[in-house]
PDB file of N, CA, C and O in Angstrom:
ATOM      1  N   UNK A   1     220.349 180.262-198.089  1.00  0.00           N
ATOM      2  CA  UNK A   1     220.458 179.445-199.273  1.00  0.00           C
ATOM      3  C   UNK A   1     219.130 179.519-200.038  1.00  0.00           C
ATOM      4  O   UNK A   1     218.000 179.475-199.551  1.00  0.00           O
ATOM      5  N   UNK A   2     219.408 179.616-201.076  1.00  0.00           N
ATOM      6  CA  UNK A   2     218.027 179.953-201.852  1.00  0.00           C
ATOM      7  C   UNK A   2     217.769 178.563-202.971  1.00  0.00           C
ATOM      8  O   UNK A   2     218.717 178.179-203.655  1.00  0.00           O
ATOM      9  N   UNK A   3     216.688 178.021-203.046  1.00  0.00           N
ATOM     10  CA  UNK A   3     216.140 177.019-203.607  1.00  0.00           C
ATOM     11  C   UNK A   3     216.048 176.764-204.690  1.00  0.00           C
ATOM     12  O   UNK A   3     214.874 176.979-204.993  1.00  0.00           O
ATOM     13  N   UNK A   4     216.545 176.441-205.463  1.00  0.00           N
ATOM     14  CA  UNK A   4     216.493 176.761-207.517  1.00  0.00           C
ATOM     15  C   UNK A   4     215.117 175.316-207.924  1.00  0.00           C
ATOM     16  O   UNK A   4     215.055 174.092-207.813  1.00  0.00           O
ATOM     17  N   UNK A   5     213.984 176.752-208.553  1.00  0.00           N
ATOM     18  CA  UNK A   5     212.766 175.989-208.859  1.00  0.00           C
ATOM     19  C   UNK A   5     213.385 174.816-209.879  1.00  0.00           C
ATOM     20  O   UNK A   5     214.529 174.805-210.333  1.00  0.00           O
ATOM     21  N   UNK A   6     212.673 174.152-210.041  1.00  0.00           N
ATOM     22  CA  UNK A   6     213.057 172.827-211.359  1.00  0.00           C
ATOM     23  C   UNK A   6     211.392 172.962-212.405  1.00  0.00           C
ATOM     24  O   UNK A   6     210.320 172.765-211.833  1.00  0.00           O
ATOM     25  N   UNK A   7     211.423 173.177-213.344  1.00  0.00           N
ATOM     26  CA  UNK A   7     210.644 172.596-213.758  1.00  0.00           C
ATOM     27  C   UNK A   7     209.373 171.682-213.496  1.00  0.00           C
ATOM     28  O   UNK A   7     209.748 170.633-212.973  1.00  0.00           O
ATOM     29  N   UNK A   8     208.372 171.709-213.630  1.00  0.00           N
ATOM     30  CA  UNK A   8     207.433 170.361-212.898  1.00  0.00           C
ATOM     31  C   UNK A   8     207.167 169.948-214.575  1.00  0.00           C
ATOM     32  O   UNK A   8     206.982 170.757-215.484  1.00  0.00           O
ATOM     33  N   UNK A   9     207.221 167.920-214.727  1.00  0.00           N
ATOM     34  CA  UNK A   9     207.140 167.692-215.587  1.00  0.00           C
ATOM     35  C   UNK A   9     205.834 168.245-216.377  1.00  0.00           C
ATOM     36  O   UNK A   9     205.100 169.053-215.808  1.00  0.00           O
ATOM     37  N   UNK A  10     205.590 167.863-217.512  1.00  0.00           N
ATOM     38  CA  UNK A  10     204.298 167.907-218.155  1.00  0.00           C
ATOM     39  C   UNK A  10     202.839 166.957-217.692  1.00  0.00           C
ATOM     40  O   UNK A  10     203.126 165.907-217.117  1.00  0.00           O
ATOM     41  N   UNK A  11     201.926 167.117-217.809  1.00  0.00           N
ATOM     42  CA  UNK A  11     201.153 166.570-216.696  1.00  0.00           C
ATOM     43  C   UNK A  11     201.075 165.117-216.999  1.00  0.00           C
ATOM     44  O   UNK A  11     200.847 164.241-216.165  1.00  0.00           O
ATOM     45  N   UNK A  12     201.290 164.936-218.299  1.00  0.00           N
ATOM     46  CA  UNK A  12     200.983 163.560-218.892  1.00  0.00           C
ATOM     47  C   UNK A  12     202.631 162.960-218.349  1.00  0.00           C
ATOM     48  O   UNK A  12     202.508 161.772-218.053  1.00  0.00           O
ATOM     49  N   UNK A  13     203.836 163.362-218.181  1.00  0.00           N
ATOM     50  CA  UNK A  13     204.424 162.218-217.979  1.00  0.00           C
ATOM     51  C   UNK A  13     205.007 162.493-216.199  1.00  0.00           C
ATOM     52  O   UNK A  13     206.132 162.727-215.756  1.00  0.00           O
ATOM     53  N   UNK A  14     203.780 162.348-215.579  1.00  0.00           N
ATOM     54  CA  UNK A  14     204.029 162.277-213.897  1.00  0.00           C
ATOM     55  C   UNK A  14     202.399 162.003-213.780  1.00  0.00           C
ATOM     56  O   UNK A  14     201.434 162.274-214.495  1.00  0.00           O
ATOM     57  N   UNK A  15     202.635 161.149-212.183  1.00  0.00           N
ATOM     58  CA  UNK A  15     201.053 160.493-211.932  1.00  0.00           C
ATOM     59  C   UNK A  15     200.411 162.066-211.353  1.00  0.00           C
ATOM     60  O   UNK A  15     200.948 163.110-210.983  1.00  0.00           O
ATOM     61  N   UNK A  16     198.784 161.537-211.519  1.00  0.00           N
ATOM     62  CA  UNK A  16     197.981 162.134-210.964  1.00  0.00           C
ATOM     63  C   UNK A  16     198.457 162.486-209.287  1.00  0.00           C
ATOM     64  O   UNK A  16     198.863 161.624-208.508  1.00  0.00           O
ATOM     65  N   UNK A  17     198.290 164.034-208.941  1.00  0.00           N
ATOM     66  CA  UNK A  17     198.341 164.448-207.829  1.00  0.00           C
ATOM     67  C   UNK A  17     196.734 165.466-207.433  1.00  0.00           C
ATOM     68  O   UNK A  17     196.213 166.435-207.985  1.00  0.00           O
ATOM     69  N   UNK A  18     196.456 164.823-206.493  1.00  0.00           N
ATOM     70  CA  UNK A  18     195.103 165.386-205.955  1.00  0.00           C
ATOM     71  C   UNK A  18     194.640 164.915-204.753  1.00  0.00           C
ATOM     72  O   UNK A  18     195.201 164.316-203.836  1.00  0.00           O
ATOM     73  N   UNK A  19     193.598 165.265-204.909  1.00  0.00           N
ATOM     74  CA  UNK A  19     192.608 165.110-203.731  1.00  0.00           C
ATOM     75  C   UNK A  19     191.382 163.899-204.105  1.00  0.00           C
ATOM     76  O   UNK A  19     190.946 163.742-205.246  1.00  0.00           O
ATOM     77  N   UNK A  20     190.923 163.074-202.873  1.00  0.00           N
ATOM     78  CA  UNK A  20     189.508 162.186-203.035  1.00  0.00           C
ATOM     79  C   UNK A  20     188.909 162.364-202.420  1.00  0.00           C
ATOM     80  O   UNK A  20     189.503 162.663-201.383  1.00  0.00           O
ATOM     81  N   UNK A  21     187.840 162.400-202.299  1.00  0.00           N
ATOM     82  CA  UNK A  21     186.523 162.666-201.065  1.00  0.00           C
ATOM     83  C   UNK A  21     186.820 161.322-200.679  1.00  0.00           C
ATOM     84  O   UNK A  21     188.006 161.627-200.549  1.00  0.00           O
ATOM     85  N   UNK A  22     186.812 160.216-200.406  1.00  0.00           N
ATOM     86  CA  UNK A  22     187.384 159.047-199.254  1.00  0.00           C
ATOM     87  C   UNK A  22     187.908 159.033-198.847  1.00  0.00           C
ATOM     88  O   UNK A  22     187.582 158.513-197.780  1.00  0.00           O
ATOM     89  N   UNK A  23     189.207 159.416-198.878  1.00  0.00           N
ATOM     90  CA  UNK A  23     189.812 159.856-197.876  1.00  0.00           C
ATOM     91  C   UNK A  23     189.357 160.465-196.426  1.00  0.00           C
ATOM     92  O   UNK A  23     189.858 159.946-195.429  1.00  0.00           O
ATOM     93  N   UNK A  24     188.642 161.298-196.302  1.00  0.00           N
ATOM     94  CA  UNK A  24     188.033 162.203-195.272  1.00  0.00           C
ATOM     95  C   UNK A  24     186.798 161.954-194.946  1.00  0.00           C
ATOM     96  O   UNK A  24     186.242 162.017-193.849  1.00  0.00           O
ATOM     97  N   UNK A  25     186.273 161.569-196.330  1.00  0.00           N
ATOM     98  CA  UNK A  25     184.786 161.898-195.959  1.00  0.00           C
ATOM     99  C   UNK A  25     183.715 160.318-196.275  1.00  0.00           C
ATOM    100  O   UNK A  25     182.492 160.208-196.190  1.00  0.00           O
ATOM    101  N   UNK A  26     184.639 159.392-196.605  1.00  0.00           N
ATOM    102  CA  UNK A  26     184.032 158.066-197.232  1.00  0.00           C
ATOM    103  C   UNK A  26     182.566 158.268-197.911  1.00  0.00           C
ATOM    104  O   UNK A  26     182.336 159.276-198.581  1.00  0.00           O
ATOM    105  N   UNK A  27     181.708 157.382-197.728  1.00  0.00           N
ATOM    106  CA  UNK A  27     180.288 157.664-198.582  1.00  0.00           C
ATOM    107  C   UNK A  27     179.473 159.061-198.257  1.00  0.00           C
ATOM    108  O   UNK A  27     178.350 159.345-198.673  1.00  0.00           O
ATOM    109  N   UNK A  28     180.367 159.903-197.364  1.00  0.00           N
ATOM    110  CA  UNK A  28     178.672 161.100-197.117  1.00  0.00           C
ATOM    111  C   UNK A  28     179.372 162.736-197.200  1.00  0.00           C
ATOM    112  O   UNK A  28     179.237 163.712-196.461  1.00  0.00           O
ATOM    113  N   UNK A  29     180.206 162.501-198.523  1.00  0.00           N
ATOM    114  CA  UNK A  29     180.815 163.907-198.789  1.00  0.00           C
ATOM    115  C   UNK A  29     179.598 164.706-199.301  1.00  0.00           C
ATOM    116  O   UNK A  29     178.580 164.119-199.669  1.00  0.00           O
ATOM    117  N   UNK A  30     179.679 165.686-199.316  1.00  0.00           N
ATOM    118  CA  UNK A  30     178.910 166.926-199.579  1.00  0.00           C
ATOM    119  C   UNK A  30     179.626 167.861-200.725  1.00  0.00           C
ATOM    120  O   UNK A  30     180.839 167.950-200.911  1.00  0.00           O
ATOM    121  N   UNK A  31     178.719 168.450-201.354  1.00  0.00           N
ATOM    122  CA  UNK A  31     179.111 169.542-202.505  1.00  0.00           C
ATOM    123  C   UNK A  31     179.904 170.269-201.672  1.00  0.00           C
ATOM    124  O   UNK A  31     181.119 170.383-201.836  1.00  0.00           O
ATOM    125  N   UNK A  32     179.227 170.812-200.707  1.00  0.00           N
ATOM    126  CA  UNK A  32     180.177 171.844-199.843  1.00  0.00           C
ATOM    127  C   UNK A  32     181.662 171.911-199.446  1.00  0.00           C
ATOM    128  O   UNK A  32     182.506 172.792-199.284  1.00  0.00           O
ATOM    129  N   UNK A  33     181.582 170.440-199.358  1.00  0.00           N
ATOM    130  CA  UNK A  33     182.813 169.973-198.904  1.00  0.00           C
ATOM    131  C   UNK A  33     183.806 169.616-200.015  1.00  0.00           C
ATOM    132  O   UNK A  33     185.030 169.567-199.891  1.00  0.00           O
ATOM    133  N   UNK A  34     182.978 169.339-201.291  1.00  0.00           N
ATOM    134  CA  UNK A  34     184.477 169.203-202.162  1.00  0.00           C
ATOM    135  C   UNK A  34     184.476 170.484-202.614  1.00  0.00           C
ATOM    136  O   UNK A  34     185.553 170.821-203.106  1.00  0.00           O
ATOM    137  N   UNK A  35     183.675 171.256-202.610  1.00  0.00           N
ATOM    138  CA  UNK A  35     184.331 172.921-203.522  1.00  0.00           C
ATOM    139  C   UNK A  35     185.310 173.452-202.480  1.00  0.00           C
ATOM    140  O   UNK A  35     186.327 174.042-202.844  1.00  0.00           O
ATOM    141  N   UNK A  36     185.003 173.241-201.091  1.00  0.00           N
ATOM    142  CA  UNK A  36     186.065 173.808-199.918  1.00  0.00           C
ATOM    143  C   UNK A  36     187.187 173.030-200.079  1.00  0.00           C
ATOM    144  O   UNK A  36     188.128 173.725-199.694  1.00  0.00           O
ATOM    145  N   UNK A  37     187.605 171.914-200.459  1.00  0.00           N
ATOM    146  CA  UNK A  37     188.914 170.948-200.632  1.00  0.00           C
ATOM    147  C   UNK A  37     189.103 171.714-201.895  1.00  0.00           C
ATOM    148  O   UNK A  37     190.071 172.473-201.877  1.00  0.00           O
ATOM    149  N   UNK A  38     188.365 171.685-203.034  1.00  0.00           N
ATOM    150  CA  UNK A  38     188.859 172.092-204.401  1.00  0.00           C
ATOM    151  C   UNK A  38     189.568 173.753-204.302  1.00  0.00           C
ATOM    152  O   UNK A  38     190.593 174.174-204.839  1.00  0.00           O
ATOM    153  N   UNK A  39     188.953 174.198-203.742  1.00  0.00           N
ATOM    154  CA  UNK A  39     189.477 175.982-203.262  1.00  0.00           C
ATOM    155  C   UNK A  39     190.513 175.837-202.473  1.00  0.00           C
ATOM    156  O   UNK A  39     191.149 176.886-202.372  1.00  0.00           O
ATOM    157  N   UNK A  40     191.045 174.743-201.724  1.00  0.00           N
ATOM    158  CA  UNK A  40     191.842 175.167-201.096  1.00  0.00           C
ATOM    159  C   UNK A  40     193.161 174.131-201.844  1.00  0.00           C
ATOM    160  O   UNK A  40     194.308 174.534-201.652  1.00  0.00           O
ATOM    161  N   UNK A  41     193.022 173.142-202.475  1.00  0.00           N
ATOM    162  CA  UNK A  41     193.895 172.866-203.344  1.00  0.00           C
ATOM    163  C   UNK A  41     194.056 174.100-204.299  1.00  0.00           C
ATOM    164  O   UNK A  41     195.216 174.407-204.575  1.00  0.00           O
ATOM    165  N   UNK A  42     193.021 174.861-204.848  1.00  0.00           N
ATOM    166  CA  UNK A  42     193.584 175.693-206.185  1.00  0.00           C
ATOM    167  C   UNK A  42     194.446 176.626-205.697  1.00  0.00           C
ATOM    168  O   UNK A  42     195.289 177.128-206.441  1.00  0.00           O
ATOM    169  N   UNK A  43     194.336 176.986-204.327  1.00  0.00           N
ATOM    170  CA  UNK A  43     194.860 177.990-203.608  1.00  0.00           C
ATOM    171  C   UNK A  43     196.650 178.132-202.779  1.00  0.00           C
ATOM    172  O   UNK A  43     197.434 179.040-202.502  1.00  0.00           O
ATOM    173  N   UNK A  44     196.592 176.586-202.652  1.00  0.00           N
ATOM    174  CA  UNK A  44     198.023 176.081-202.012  1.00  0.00           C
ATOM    175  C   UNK A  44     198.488 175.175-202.867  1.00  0.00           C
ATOM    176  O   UNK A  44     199.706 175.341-202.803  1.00  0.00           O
ATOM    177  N   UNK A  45     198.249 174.194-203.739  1.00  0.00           N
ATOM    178  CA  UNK A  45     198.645 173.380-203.896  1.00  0.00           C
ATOM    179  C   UNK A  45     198.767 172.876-205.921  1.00  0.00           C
ATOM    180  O   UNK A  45     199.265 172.027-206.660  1.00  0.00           O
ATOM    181  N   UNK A  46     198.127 173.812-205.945  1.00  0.00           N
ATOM    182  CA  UNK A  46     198.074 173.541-207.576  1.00  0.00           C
ATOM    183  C   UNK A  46     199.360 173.892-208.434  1.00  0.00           C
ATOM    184  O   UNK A  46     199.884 173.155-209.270  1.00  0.00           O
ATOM    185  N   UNK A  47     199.778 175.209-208.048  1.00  0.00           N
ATOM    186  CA  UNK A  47     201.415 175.414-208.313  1.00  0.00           C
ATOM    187  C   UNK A  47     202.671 174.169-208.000  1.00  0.00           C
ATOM    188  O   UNK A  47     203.741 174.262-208.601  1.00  0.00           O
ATOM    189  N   UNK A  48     202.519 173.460-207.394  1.00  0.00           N
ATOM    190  CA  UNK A  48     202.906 172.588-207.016  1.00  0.00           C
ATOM    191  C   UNK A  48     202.258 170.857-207.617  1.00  0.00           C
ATOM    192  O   UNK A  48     202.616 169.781-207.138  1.00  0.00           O
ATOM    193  N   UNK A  49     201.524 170.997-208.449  1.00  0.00           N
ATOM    194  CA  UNK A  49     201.189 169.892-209.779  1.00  0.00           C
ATOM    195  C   UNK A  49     199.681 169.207-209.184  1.00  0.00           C
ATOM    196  O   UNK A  49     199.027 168.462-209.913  1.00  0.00           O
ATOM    197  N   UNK A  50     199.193 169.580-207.677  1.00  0.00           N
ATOM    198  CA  UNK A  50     197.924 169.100-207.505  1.00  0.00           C
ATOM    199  C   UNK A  50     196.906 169.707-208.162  1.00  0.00           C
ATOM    200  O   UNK A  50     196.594 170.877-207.936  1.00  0.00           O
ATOM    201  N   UNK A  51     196.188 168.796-209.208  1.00  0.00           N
ATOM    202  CA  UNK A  51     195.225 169.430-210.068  1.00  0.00           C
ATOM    203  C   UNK A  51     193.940 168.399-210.405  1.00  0.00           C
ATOM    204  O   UNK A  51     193.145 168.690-211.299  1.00  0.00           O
ATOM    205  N   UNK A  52     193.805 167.173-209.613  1.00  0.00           N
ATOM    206  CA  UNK A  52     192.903 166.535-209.607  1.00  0.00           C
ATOM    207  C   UNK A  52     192.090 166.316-208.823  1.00  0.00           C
ATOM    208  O   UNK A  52     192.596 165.450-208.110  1.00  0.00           O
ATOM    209  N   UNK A  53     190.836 166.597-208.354  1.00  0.00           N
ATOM    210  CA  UNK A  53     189.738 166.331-207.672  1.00  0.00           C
ATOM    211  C   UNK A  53     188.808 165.460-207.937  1.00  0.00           C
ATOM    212  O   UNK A  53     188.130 165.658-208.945  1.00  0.00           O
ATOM    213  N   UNK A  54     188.526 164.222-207.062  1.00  0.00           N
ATOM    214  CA  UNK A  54     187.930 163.171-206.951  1.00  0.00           C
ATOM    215  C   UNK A  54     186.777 162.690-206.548  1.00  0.00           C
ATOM    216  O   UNK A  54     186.994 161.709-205.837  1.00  0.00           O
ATOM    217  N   UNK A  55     185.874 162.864-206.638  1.00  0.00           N
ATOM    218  CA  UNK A  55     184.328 162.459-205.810  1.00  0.00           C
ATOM    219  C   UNK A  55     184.064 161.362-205.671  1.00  0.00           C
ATOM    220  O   UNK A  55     183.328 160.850-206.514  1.00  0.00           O
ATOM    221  N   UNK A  56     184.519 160.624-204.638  1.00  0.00           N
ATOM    222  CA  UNK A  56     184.188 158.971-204.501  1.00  0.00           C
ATOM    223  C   UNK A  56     182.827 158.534-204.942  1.00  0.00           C
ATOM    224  O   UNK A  56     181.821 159.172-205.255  1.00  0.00           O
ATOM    225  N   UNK A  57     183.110 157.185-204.867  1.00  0.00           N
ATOM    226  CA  UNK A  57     181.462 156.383-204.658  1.00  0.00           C
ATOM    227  C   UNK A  57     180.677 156.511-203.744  1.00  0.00           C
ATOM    228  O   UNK A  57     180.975 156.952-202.634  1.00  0.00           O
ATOM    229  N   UNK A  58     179.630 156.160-204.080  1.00  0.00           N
ATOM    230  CA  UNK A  58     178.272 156.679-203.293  1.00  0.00           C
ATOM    231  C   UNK A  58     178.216 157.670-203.027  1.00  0.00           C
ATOM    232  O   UNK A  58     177.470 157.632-202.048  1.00  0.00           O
ATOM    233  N   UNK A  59     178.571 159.009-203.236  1.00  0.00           N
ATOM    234  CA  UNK A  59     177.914 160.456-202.670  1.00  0.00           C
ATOM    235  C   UNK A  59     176.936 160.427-202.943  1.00  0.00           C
ATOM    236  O   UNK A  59     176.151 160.988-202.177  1.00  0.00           O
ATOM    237  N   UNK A  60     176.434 159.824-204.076  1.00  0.00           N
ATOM    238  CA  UNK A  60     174.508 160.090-203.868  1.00  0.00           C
ATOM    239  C   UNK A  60     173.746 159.411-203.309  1.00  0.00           C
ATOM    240  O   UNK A  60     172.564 159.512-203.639  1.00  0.00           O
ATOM    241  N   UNK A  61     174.186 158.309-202.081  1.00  0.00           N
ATOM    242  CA  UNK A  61     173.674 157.418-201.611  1.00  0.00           C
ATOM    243  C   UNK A  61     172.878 158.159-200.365  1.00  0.00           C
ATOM    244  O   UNK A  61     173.607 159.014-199.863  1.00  0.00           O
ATOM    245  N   UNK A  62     171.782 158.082-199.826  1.00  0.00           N
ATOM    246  CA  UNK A  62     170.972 159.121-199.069  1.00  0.00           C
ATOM    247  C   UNK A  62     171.305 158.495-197.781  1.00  0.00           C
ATOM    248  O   UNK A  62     171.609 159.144-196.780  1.00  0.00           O
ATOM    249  N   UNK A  63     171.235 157.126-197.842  1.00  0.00           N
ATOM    250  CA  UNK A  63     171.622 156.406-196.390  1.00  0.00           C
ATOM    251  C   UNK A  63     173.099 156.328-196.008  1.00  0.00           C
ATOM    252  O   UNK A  63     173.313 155.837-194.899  1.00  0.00           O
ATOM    253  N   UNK A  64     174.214 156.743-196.762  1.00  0.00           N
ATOM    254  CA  UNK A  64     175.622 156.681-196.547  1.00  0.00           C
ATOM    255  C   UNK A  64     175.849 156.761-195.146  1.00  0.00           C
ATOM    256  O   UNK A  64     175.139 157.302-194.298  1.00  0.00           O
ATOM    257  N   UNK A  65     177.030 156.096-194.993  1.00  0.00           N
ATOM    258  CA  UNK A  65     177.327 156.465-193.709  1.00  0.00           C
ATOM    259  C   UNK A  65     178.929 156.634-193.703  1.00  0.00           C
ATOM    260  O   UNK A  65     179.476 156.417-194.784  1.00  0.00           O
ATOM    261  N   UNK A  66     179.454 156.867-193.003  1.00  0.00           N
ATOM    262  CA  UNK A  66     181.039 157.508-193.327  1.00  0.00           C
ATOM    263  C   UNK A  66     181.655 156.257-193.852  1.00  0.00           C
ATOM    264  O   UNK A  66     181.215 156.073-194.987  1.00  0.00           O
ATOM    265  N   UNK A  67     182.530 155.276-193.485  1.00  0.00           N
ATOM    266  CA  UNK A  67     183.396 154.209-194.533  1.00  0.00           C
ATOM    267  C   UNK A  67     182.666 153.112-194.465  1.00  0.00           C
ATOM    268  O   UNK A  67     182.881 152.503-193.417  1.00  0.00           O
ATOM    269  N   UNK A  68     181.929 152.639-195.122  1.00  0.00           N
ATOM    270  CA  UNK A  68     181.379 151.840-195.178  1.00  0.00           C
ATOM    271  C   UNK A  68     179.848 151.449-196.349  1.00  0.00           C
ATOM    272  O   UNK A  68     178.983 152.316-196.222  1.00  0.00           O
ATOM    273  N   UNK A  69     179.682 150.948-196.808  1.00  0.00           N
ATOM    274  CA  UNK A  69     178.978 150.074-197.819  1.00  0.00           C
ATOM    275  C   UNK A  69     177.408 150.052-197.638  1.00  0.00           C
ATOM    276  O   UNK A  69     177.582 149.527-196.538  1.00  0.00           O
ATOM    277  N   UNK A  70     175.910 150.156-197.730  1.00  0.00           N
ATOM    278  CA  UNK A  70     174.875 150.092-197.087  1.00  0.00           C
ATOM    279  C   UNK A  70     174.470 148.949-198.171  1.00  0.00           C
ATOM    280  O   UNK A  70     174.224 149.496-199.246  1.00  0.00           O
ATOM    281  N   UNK A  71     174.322 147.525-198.234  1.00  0.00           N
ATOM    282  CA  UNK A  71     173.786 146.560-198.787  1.00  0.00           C
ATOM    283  C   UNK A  71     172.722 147.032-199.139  1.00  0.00           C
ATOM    284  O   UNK A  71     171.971 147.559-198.318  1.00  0.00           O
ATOM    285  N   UNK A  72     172.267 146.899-201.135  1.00  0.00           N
ATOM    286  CA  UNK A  72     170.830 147.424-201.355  1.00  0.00           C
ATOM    287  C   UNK A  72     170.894 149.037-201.377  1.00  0.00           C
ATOM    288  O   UNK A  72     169.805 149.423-200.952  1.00  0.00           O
ATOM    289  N   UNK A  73     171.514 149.871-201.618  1.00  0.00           N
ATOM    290  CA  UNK A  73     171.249 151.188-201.081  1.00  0.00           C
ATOM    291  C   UNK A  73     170.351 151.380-202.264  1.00  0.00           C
ATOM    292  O   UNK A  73     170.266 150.489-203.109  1.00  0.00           O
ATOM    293  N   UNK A  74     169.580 152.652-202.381  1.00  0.00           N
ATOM    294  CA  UNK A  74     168.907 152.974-202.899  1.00  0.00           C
ATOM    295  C   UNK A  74     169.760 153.863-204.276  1.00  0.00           C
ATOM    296  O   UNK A  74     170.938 154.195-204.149  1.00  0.00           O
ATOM    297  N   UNK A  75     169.241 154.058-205.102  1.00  0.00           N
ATOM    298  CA  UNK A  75     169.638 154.540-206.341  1.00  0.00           C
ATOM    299  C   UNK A  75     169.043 155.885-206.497  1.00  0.00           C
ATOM    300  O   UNK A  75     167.967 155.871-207.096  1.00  0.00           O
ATOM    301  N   UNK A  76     169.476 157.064-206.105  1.00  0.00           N
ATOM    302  CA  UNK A  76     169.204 158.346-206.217  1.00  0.00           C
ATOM    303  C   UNK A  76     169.833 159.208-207.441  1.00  0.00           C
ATOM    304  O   UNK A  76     170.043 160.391-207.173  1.00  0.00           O
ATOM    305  N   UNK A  77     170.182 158.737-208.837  1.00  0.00           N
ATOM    306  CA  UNK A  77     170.553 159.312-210.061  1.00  0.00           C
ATOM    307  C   UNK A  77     169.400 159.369-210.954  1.00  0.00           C
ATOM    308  O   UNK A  77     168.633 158.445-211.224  1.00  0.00           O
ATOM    309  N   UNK A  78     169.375 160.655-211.406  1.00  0.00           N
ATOM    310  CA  UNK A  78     168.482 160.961-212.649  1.00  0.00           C
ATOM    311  C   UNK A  78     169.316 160.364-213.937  1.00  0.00           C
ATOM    312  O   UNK A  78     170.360 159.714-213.880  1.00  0.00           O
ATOM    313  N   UNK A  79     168.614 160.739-215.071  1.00  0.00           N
ATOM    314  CA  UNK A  79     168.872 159.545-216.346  1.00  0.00           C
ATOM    315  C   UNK A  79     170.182 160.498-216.707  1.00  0.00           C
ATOM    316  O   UNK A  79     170.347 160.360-217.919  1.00  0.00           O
ATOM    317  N   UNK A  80     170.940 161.184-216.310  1.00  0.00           N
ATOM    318  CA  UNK A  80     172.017 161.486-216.941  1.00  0.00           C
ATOM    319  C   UNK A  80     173.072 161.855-215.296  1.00  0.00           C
ATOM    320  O   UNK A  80     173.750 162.844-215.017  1.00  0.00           O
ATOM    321  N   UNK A  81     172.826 160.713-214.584  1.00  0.00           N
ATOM    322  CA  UNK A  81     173.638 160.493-213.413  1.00  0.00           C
ATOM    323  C   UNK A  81     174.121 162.016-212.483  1.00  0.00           C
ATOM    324  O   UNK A  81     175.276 162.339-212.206  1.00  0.00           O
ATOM    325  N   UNK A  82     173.229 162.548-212.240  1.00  0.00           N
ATOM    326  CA  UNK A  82     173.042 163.554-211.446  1.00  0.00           C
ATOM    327  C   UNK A  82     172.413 163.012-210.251  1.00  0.00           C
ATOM    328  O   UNK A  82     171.657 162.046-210.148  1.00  0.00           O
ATOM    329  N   UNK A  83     172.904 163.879-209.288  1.00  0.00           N
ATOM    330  CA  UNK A  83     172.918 163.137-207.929  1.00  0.00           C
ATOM    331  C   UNK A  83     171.210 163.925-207.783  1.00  0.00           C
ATOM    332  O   UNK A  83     170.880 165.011-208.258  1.00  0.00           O
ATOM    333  N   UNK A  84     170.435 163.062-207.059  1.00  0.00           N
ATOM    334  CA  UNK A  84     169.132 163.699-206.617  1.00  0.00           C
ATOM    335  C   UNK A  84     169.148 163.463-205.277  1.00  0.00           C
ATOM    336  O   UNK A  84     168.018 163.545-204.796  1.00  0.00           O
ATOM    337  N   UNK A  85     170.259 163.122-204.259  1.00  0.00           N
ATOM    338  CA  UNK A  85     170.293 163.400-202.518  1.00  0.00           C
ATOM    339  C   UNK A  85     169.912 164.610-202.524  1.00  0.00           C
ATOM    340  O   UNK A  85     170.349 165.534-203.211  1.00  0.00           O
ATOM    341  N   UNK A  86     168.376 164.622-201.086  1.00  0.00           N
ATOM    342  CA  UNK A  86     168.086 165.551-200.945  1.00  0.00           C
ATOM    343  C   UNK A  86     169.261 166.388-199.781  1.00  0.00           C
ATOM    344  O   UNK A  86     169.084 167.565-199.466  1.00  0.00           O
TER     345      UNK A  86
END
């Protein structure tokens, strides 16, 4: 039996389908790690309407720790919110 494609709506009238760095990685995702999620969504999953990639809060937090919050963290953004974690 063979599968008859349908159409996938237009992007604007169906929700966002993607990926978040919290999910997996809570406050201490890495560049590395979302271009490897982003490559492998463009690769499996984008034909199929996943086309959003997400970088949670705090990735630039230096003290992050996986799900969870560090009271006070330190502020590591330059004046046009670029992450400066070394």
């Amino acid at each position: 039996m063979t599968r008859s494609t349908r159409p996938r709506p237009e992007r604007h009238l169906r929700p966002p389908m993607g990926w978040n760095s919290w999910d997996c990685y809570g406050t201490t995702v890495t560049e590395e790690e979302v271009l490897a999620n982003a490559a492998f969504m463009r690769d499996h999953l984008l034909s199929h309407g996943w086309d959003t990639v997400v970088v949670d809060i705090q990735w630039y937090e230096p003290t992050a720790r996986a799900h969870g919050y560090n009271p006070d963290a330190p502020v590591v953004l330059d004046g046009h919110g670029r992450s400066c974690r070394p």
